[in-house]
N, C-alpha and C positions, 0 to 999 in steps of 0.2 A: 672695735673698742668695747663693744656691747656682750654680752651672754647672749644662748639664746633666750635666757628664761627673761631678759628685761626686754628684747625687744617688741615692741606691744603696738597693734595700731595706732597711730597719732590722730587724737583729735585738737582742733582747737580749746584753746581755755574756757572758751564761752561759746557754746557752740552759735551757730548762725542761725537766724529765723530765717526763713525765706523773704529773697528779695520783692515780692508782687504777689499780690493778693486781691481779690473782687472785692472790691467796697460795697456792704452792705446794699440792698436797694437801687444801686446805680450801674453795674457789671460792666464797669469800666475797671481797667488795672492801673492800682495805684500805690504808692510806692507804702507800706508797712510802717507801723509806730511804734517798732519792736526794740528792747535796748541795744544803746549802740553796742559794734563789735569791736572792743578794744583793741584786741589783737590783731583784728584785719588793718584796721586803723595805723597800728604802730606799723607791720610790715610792708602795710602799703606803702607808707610815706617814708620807711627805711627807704625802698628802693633797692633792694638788697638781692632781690627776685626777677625776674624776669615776668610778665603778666599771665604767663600760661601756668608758669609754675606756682602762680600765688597763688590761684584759682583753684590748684591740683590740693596744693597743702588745706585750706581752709573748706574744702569739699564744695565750693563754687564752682558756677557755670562761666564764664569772658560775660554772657549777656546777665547775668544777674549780679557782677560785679560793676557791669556798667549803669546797671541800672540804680543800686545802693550810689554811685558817684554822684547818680542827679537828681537823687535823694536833696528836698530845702534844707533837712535836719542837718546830711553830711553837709552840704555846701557853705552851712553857717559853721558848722564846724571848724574846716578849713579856711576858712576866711577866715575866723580867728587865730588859728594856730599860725596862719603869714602874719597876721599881724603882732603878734605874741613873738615871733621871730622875729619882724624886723625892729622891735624896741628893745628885745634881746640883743640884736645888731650892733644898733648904737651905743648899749651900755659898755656891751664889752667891747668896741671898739674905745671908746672914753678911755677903759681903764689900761687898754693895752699902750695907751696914748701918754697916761700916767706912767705905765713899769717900764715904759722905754725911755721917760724923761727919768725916772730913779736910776735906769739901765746903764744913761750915759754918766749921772753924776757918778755910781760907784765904779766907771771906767776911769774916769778921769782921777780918782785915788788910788785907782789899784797899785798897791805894792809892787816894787818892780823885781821881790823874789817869790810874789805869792805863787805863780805857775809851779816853780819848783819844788815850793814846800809845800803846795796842795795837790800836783802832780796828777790834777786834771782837765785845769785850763789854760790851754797855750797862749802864749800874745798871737798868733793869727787866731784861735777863737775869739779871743777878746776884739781885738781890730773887725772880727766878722761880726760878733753880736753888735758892737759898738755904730759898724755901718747900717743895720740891719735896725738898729732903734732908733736911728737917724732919718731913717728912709720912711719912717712908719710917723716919725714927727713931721715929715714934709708932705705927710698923704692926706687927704680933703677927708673929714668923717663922713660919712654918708648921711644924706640927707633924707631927712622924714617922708614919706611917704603918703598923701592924703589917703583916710580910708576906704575903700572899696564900696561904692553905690550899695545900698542895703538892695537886695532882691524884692520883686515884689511876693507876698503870700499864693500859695496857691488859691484858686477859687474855690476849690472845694476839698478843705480838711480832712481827712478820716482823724475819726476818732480815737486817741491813744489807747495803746493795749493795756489794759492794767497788768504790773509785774506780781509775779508768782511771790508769796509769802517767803520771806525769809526764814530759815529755822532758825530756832534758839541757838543764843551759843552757849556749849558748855560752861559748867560752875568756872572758876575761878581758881587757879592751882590745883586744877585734876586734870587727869587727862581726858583730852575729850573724846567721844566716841565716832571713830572715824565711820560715816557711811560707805556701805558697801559700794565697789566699783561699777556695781550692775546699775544702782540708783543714779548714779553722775554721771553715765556716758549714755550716750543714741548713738544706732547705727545709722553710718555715713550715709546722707540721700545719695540715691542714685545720681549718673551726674550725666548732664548730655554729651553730644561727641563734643570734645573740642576744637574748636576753631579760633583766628584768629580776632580779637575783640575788637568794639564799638571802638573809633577815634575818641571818642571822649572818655574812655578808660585812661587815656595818656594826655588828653587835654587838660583836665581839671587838676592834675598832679603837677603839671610842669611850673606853676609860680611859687607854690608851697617848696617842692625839692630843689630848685634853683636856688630860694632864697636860704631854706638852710643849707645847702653847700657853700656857699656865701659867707653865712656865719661861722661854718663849723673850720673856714678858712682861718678869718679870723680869731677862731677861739686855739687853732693851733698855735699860731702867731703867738698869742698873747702867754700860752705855754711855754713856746720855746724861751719869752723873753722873762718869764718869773721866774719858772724853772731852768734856766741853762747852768745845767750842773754838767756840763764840758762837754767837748762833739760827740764825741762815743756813747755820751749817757742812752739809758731805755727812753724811749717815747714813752708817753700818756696814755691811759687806757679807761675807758669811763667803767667805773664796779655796776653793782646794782647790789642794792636791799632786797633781804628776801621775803618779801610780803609789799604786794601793791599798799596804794598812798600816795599822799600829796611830796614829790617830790622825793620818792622811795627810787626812781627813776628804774623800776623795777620790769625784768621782763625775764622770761623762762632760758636758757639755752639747750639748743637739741643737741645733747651731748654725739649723734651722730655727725655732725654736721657743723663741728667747732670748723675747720680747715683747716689752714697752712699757717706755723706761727710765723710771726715778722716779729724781729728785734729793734728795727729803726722804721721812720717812716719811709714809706714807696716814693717819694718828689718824683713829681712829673705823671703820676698813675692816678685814675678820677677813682672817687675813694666805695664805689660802687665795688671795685676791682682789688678792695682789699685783703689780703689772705686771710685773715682773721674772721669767718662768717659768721659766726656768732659771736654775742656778750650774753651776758648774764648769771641765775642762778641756777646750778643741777642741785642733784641732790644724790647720795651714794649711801646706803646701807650699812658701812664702817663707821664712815665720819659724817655724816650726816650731811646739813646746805655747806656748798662752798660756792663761792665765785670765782667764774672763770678769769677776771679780770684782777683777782687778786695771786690766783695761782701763774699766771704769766708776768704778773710782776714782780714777783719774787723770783722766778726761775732768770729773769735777765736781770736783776739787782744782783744776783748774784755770780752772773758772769761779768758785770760792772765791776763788784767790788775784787774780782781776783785780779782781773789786768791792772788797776790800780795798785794789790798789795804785791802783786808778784815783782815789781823789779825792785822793790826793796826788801824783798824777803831771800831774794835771788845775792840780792849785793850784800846780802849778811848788815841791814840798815837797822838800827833802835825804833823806826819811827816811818810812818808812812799814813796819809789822811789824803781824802777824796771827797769830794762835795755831793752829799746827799740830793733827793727829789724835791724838799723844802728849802735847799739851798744851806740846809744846819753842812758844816765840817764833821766828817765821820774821823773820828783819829783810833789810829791801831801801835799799840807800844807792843813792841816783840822784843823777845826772850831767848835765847839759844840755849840748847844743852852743852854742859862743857864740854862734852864728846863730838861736839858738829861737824868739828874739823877732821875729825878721825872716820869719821864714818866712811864704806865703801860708797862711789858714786855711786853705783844703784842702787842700793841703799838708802843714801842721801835722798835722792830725785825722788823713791818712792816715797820718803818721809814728807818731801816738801812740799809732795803733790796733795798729799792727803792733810797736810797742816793747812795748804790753801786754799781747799773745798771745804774745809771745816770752818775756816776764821771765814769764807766766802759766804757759807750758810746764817752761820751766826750772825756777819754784817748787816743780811739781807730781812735776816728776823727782824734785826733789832730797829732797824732803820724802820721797817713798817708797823712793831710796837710804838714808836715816837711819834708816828705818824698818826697813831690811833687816838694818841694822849693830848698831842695839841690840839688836834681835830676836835675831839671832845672840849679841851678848852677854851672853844673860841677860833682855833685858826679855818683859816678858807684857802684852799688850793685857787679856788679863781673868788675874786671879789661878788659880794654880794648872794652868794652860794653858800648856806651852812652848811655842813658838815658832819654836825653835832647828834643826829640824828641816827648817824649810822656809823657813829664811834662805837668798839667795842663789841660789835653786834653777833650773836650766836653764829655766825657764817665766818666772821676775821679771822682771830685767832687759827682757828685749826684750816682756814687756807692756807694762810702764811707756811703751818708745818707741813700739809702736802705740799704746799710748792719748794721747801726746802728738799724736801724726798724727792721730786722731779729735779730739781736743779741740781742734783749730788751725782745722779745720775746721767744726768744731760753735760755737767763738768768730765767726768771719765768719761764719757762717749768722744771718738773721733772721729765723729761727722760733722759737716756743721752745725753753728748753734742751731739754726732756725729747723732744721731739718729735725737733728736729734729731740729737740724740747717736742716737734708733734710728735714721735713716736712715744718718747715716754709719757708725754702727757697720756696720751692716751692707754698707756700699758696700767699705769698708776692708777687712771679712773675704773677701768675694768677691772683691778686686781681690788677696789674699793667697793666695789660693785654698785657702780653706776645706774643707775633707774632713766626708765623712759621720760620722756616730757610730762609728756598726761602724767605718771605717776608723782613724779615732783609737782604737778599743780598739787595734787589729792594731800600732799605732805606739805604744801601750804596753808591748805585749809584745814587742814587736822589741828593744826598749833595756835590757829585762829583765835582768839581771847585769850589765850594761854601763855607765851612769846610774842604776841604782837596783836595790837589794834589797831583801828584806823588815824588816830593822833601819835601812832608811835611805836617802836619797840618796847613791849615788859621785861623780856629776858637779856641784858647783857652778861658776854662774858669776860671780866678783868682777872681771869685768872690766867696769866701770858706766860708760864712755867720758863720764864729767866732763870730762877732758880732753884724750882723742883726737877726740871727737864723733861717734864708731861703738863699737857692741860687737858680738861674733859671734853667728851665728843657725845651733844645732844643730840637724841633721834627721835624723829615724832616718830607715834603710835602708827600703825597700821597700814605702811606703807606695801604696796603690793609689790612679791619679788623680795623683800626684807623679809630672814627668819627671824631675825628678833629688833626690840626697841631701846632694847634695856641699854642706859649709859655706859659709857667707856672710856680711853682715855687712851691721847695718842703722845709723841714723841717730840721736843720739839729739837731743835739743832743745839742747844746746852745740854741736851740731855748725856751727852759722850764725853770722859775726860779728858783733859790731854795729856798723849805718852808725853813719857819724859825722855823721849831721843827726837821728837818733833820741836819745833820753834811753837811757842807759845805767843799766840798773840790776843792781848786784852784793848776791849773796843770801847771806846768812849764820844760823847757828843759834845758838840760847840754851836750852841744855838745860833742861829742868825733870824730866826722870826720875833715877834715882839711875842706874842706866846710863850712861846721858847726859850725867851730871855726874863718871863716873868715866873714861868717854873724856876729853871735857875736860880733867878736873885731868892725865890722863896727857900730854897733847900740850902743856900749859901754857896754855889758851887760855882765855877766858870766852864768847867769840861761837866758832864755828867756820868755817871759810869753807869753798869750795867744794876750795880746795888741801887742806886738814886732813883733811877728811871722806876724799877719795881718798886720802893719804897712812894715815890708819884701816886703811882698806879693805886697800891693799896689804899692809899689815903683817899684818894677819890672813888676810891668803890664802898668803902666805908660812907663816906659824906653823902653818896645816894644811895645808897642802901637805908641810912638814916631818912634823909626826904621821902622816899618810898613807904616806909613802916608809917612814918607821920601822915602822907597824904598818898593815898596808892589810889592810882590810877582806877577812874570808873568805868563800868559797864559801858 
């Protein structure tokens, strides 16, 4: 996937202070008052690793891992984050509790031709969701949890380490001066032999990772039943912001080390065992941050939307709609050449293949431009979750069109989907030229004040080239492995016209979120088309561009 010129020793984002240290005075060893290690943190409690290999990645010893576990600091930690889960637990069970009682009311209306003319939800889906929200009304919520005995203090403190000064950050729309690679990395401590670790390396994990696999059951649940836009649809895939934060859900991906793509969920596979080993955000030298989780969803949106238009595009149909990821009606009106019929079959088949990777790209754009829009508006994929934070953000947009260029790809190919989507994922990230991890932290902090603070993103991007057929591609300064920084501008799936010996198909939206229906009633429309949606977008990039100029964001 990689060059050789990116592949670079990995370090951690922060690297690790040593675990034990002689307390002053006392030459006893006592566990360090050093800042916590984010990173070890998150992939610890991923689980995602095995214990020898988390040790190997983060240049830890099994015994200095186990000894940061019985660290008071981690343990208070961890004790909150169970309990941060299990309140977490109970909300989103509540609310799954609610989507499954909407679930059954809008079964019990359903139109008894909507399967047909929406031509993605069968009556056994519907009979299956319907039992399935029924099953979820008759299940006991789970019950609170009293909190965990406060540990006693150690009896003899060390003293916290004071942290090292922050540097300035750069002026304010300039660019900042990226520090050199030599300044931000150490070389990796030696490491001892390894062996196999302390029991309490897997002790103190096991109520934390239980509990969120617990949750993260129920938060699928609660996906399938707000989201069931029909059996076949993509699964759910959590993005990440690119820049840490209160709820930026932000972590790097080792673009060596994405794995195997999965189009639907594994049932019955413990989710340790999922092909997908990483999420997050890389960073590439072309197109600058993307997320992985945005570029896999658009590559299976849009093998969604072909199987949906293909048998009415096959049946020579006017008309054909599939139910989107926010549950909005995607509708597609198609057009034939008067020649259609005249065409040679292969001919034909060649035209139709390539009119329905094109209307497939285009659906899969556009479906994730609307998604940006209500996002930004107010909507929430799960309840009590904003969104609005990472609307529109320097990383969206030009995902969405690499993953259109993997998906275009991955439609011609005739292997399977899941198969073909990781080879070109990966062809695509290398031909973009992909940067190591380390290097994508370094391009995090470069844009630091600049594109993003700690209260937020500065830079979004609402230029979604519906109808230029390009939008721009930001690249922080000084990325190592990158010849240049300078701006650019990529392609998105409107960018190509349609021949006129191809069927033409023009895509429109049918809200069903309250969002969605309150863009609508403003613009006066009941379908939205692809002008509406852009004329949205302008208006709200305008309206905070204004609040920005008025009140722009402090130091």
């Amino acid at each position: 996937m990689m060059t050789a010129q990116h592949k670079q020793p990995e370090r951690p984002h922060l690297p690790p202070a040593p675990l034990s240290r002689e307390a002053p005075g006392e030459g006893a060893s006592v566990p360090p008052h050093a800042p916590s290690p984010i990173p070890l943190l998150a992939d610890y409690l991923a689980a995602e690793l095995p214990i020898i290999q988390l040790c190997e990645f983060h240049d830890i010893t099994p015994d200095q891992l186990t000894a940061w576990l019985e660290r008071p600091d981690t343990q208070r930690t961890l004790a909150a984050l169970e309990r941060a889960a299990a309140q977490r637990e109970r909300i989103v069970a509540a609310e799954a509790r609610v989507a499954a009682t909407a679930r059954l009311r809008d079964l019990a209306a359903f139109p008894a031709d909507y399967a047909t003319n929406a031509s993605s939800i069968s009556p056994r889906a519907a009979e299956t969701a319907r039992k399935a929200a029924a099953q979820l009304l008759r299940t006991k919520p789970p019950a609170p949890r009293s909190p965990a005995p406060a540990q006693p203090a150690p009896p003899t403190p060390a003293p916290r380490r004071t942290h090292r000064p922050r540097p300035p950050r750069p002026p304010r729309l300039a660019k900042p001066t990226t520090p050199p690679a030599a300044a931000r990395t150490t070389a990796p401590p030696e490491r001892d032999s390894v062996h196999e670790p302390h029991p309490a390396a897997r002790y103190h994990a096991q109520p934390m990772i239980s509990r969120i696999t617990r949750f993260l059951g129920v938060f699928l649940l609660f996906a399938t039943l707000v989201g069931c836009a029909g059996p076949a649809a993509p699964r759910h895939r959590i993005g990440s912001l690119p820049f840490p934060g209160p709820n930026t859900i932000y972590t790097l991906a080792d673009p060596d080390r994405l794995g195997e793509h999965r189009y639907g969920i594994a049932l019955g596979k413990p989710l340790s065992d999922a092909a997908e080993t990483q999420r997050g955000t890389i960073y590439t030298c072309q197109a600058g941050f993307l997320d992985v989780a945005h570029l896999r969803l658009t590559v299976d949106w849009m093998r969604h939307a072909r199987e949906q238009l293909e048998p009415a595009i096959r049946a020579a149909e006017p008309h054909a709609s599939f139910v989107g990821p926010d549950d909005d009606i995607i509708h597609a009106t198609i057009t034939y050449p008067p020649v259609w019929d005249d065409i040679p079959d292969d001919a034909r088949e060649r035209a139709l293949n390539e009119s329905l990777v094109r209307a497939a790209a285009r659906a899969s754009y556009l479906i994730w431009t609307w998604h940006e829009l209500i996002t930004h508006e107010g909507h929430s994929t799960f309840a009590l979750i904003s969104e609005e934070g990472s609307a529109f953000g320097y990383d969206d947009m030009v995902s969405h069109a690499v993953g259109a260029n993997i998906g275009r790809a991955v439609l011609n190919d005739d292997r399977p989907h899941n198969d073909a989507a990781t080879a070109h994922l990966a062809l695509e990230l290398d031909r973009l030229g992909v940067v190591s991890k380390g290097a994508c932290a370094l391009a995090v902090d470069a844009v630091q004040g600049v594109w993003w603070e700690r209260s937020g993103p500065i830079l979004r991007e609402y230029n979604t080239g519906l109808r230029s057929g390009t939008i721009p591609v930001h690249r922080a300064p000084g990325v190592p492995g990158c010849p240049s920084d300078e701006p650019t501008t990529i392609e998105t799936p409107f960018a190509e016209p349609d021949p006129t010996i191809q069927p033409r198909v023009v895509l429109s939206i049918e809200p069903r979120t309250r969002t969605g229906r309150r863009i609508a009633e403003d613009l006066g429309a009941d379908r939205l088309s692809v002008e509406n949606i852009d004329d949205a977008i302008a208006a709200i990039a305008h309206r905070d561009a204004t609040a920005l100029a008025s009140d722009p964001p402090g130091d």
